[in-house]
N, CA, C and O atoms as a printed pandas DataFrame, in Angstrom:
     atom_number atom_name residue_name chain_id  residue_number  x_coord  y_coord  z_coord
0              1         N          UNK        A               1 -210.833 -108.699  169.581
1              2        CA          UNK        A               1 -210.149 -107.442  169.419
2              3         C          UNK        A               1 -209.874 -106.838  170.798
3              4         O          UNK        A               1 -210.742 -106.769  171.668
4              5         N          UNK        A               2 -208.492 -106.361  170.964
5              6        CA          UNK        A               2 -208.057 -105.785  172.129
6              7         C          UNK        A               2 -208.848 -104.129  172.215
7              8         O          UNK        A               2 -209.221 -103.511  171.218
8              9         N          UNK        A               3 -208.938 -103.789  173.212
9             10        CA          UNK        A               3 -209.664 -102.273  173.174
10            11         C          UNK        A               3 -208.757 -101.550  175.033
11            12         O          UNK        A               3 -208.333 -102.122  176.038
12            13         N          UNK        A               4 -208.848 -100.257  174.645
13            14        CA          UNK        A               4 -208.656  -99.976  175.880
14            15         C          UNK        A               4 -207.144 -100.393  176.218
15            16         O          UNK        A               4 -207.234 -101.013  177.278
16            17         N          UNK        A               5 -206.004 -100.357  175.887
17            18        CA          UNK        A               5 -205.113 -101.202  175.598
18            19         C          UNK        A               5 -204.781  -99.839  176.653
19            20         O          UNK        A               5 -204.973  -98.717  176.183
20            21         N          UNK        A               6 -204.313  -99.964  177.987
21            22        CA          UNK        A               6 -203.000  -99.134  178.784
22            23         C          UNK        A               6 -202.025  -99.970  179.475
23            24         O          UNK        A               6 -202.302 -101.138  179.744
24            25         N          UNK        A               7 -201.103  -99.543  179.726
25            26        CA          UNK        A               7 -199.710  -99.967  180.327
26            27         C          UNK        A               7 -199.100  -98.900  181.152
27            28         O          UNK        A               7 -199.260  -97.702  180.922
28            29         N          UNK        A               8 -198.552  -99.275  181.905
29            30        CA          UNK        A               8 -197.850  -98.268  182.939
30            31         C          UNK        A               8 -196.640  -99.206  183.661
31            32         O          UNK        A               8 -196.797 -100.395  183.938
32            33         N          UNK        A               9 -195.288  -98.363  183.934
33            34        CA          UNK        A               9 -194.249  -99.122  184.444
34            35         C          UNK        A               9 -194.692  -99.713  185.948
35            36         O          UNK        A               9 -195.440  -99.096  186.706
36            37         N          UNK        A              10 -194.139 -100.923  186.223
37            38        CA          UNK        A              10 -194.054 -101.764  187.444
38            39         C          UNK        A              10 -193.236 -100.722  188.689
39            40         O          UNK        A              10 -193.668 -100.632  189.838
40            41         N          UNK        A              11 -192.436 -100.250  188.365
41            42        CA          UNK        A              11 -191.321  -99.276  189.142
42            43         C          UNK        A              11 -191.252  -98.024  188.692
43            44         O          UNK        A              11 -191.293  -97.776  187.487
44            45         N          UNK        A              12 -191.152  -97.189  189.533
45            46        CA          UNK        A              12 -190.704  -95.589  189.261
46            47         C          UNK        A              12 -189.181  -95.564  188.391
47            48         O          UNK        A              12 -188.731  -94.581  187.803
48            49         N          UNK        A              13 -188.619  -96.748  188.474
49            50        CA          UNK        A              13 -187.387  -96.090  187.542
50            51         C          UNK        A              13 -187.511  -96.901  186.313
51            52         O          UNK        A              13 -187.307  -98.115  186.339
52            53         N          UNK        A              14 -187.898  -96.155  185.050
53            54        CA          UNK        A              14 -188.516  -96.356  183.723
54            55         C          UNK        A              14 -187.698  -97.311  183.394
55            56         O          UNK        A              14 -188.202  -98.234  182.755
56            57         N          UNK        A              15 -186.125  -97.398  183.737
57            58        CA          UNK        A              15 -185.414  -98.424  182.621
58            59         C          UNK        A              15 -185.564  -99.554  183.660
59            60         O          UNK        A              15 -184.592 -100.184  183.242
60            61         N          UNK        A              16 -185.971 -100.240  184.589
61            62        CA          UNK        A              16 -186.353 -101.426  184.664
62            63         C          UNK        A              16 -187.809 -101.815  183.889
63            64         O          UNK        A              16 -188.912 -101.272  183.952
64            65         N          UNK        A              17 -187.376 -102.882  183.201
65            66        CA          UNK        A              17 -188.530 -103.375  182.718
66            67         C          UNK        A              17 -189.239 -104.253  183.451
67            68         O          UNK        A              17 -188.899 -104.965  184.396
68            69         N          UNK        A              18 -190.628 -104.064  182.703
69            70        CA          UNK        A              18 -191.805 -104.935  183.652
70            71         C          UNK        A              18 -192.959 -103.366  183.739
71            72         O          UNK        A              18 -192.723 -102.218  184.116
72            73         N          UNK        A              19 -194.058 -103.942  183.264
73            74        CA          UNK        A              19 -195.474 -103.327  183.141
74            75         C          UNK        A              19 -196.566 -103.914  183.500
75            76         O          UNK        A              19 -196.659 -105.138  183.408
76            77         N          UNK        A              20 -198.083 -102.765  184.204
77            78        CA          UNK        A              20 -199.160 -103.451  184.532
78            79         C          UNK        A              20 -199.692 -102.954  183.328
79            80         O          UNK        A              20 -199.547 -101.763  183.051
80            81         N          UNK        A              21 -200.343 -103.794  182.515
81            82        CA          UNK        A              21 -201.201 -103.762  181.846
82            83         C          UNK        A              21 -202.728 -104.111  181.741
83            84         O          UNK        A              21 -202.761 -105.272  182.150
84            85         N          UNK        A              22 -203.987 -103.752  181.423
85            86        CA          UNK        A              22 -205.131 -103.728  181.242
86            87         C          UNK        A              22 -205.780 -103.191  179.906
87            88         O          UNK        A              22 -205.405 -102.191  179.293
88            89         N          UNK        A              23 -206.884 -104.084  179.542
89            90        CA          UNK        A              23 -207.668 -103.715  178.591
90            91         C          UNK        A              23 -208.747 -104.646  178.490
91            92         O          UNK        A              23 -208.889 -105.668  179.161
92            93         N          UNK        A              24 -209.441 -104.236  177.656
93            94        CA          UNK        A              24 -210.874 -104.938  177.257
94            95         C          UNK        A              24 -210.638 -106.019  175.999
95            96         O          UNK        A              24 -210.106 -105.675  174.943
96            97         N          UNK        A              25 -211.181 -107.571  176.306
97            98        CA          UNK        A              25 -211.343 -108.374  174.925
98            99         C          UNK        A              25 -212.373 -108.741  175.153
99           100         O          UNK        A              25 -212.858 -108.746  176.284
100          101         N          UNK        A              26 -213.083 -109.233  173.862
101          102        CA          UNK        A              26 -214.138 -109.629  173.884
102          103         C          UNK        A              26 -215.546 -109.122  175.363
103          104         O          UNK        A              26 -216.038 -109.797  176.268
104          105         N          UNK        A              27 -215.725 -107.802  174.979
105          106        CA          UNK        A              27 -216.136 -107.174  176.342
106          107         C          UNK        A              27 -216.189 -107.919  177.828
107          108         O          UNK        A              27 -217.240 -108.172  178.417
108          109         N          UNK        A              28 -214.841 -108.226  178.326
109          110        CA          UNK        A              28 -214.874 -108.365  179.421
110          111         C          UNK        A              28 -213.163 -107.830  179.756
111          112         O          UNK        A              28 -212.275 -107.716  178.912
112          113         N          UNK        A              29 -213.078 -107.617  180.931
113          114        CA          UNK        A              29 -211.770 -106.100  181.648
114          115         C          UNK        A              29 -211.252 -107.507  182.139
115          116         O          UNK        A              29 -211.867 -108.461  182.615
116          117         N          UNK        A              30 -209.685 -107.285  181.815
117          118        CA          UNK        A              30 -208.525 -107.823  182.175
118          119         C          UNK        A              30 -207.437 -107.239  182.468
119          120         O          UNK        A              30 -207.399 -106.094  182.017
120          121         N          UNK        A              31 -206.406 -107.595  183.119
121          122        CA          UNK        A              31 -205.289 -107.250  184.197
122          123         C          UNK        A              31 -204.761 -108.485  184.088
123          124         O          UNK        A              31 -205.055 -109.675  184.201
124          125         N          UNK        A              32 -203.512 -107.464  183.719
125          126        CA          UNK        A              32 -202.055 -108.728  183.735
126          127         C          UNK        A              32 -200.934 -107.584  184.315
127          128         O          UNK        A              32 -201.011 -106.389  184.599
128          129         N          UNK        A              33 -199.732 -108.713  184.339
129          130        CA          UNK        A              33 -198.304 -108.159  184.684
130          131         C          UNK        A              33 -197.142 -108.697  183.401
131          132         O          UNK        A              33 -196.554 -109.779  183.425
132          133         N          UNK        A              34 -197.027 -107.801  182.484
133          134        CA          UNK        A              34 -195.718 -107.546  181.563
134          135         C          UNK        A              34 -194.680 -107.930  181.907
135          136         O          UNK        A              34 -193.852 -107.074  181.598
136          137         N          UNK        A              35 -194.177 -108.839  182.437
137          138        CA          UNK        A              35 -192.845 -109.224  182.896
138          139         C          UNK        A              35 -191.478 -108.513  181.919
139          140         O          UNK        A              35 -191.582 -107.608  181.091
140          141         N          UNK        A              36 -190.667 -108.990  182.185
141          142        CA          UNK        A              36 -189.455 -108.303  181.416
142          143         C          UNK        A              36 -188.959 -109.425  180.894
143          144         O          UNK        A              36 -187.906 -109.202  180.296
144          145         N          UNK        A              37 -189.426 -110.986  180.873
145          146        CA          UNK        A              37 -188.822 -111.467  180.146
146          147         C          UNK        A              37 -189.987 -111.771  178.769
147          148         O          UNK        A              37 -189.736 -112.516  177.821
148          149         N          UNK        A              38 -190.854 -111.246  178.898
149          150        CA          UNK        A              38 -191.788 -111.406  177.993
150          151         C          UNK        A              38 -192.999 -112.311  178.717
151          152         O          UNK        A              38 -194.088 -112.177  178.160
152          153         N          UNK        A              39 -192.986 -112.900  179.474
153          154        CA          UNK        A              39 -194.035 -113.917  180.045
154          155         C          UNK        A              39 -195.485 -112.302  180.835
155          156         O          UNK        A              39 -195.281 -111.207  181.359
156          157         N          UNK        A              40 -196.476 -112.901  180.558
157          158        CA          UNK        A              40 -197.579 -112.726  180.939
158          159         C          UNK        A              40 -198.168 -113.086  181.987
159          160         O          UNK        A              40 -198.795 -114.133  181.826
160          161         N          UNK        A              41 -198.248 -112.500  183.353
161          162        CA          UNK        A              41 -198.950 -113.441  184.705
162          163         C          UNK        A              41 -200.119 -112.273  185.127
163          164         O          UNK        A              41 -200.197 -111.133  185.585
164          165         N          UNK        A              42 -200.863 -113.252  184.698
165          166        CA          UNK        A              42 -202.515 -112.418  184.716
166          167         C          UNK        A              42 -203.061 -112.349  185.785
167          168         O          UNK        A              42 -202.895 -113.299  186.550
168          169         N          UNK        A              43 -203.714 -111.463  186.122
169          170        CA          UNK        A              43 -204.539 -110.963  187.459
170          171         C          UNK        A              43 -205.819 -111.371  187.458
171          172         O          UNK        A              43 -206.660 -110.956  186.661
172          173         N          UNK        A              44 -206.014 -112.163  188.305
173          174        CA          UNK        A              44 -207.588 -112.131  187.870
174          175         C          UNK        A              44 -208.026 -112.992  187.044
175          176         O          UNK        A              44 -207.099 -113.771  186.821
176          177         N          UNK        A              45 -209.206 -113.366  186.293
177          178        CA          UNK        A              45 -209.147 -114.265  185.142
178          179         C          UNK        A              45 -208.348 -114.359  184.026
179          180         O          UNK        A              45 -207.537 -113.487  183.712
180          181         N          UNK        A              46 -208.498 -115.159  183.543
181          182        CA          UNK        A              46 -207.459 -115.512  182.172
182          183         C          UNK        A              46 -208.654 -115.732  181.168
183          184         O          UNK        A              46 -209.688 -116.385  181.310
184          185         N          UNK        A              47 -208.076 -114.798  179.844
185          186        CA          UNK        A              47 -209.040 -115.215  178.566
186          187         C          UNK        A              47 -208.911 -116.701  178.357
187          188         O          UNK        A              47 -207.938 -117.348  178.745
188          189         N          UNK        A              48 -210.169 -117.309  177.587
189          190        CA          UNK        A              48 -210.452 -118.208  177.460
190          191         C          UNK        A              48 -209.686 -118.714  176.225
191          192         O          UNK        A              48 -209.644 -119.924  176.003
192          193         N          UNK        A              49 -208.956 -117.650  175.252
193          194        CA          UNK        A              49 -208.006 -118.298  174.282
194          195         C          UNK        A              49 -206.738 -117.352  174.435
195          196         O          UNK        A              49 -206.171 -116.777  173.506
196          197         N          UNK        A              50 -206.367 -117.295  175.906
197          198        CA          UNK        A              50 -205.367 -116.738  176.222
198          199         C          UNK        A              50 -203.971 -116.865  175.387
199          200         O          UNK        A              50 -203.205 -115.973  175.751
200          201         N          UNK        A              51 -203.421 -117.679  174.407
201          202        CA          UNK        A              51 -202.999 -117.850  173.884
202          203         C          UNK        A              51 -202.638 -116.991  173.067
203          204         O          UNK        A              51 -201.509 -116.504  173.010
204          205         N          UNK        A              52 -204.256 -116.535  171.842
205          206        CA          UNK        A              52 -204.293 -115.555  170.841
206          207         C          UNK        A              52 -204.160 -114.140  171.480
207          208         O          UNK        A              52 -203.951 -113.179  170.740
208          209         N          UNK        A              53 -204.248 -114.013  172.530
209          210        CA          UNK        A              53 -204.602 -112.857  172.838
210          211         C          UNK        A              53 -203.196 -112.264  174.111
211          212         O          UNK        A              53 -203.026 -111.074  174.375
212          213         N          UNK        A              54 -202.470 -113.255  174.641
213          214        CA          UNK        A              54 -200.925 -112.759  174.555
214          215         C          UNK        A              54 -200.099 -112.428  172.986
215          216         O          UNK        A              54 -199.226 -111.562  173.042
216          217         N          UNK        A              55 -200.321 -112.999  171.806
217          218        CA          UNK        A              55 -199.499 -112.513  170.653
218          219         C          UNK        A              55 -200.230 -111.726  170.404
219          220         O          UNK        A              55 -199.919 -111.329  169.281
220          221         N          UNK        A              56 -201.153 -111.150  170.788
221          222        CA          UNK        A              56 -201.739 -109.690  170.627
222          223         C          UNK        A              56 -200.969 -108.685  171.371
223          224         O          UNK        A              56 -200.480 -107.734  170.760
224          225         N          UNK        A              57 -200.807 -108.827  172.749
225          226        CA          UNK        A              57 -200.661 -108.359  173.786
226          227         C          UNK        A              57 -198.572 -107.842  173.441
227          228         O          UNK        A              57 -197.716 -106.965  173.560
228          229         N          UNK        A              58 -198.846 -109.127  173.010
229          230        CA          UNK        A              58 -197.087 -108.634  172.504
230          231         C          UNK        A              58 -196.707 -107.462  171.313
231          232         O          UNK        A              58 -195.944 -106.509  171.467
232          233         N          UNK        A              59 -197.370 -107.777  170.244
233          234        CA          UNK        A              59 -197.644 -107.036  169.237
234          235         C          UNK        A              59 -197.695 -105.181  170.054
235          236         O          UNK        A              59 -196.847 -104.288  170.054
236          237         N          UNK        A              60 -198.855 -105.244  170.552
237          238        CA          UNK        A              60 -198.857 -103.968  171.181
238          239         C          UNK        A              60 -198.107 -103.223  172.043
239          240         O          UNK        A              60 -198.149 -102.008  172.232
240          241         N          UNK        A              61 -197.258 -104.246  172.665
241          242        CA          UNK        A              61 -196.299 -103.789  173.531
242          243         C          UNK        A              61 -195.116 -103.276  172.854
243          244         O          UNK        A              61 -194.479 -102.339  173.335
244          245         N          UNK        A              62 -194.666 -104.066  171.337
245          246        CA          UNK        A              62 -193.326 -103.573  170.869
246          247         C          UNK        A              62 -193.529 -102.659  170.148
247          248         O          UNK        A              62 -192.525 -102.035  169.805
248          249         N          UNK        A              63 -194.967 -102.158  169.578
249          250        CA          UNK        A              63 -195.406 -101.037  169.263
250          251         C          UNK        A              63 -195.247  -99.846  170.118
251          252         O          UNK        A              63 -194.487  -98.917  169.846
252          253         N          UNK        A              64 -196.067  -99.920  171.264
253          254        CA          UNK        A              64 -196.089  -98.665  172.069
254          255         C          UNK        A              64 -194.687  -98.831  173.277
255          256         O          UNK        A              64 -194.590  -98.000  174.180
256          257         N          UNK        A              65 -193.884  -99.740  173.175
257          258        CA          UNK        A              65 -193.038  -99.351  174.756
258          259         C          UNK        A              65 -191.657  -99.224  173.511
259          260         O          UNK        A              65 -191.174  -98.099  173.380
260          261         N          UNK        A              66 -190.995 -100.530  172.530
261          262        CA          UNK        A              66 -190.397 -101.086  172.443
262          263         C          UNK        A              66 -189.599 -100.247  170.700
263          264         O          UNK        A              66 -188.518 -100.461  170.152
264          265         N          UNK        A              67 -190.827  -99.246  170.304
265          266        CA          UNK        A              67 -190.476  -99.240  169.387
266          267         C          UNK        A              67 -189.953  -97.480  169.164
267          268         O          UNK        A              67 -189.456  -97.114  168.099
């Protein structure tokens, strides 16, 4: 389960897309970069089923930016 879920724009001018994002899975803190074409380039470690947890990551994004 994702927790702690924030995002903030890459650039001061809102309509370029691209976001830093951070949150908590499986209690351990992660940092990524939201690209604008949809790709994910993570900061730092990568979850271990990074997979499940980008179609999470997406999910939440077209919720809170997209929708």
């Amino acid at each position: 389960m994702i927790a702690h879920f924030r995002f903030k724009p890459m650039f001061e001018n809102i309509q370029i897309p691209g976001w830093f994002i951070s949150f908590y899975y499986n209690q351990q803190y992660y940092k990524a970069e939201y690209l604008k074409d949809g790709n994910i380039r993570w900061v730092g470690e990568t979850p271990e089923d990074s997979e499940e947890v980008e179609k999470k990551v997406h999910e939440l994004m077209l919720f809170h930016v997209y929708d």
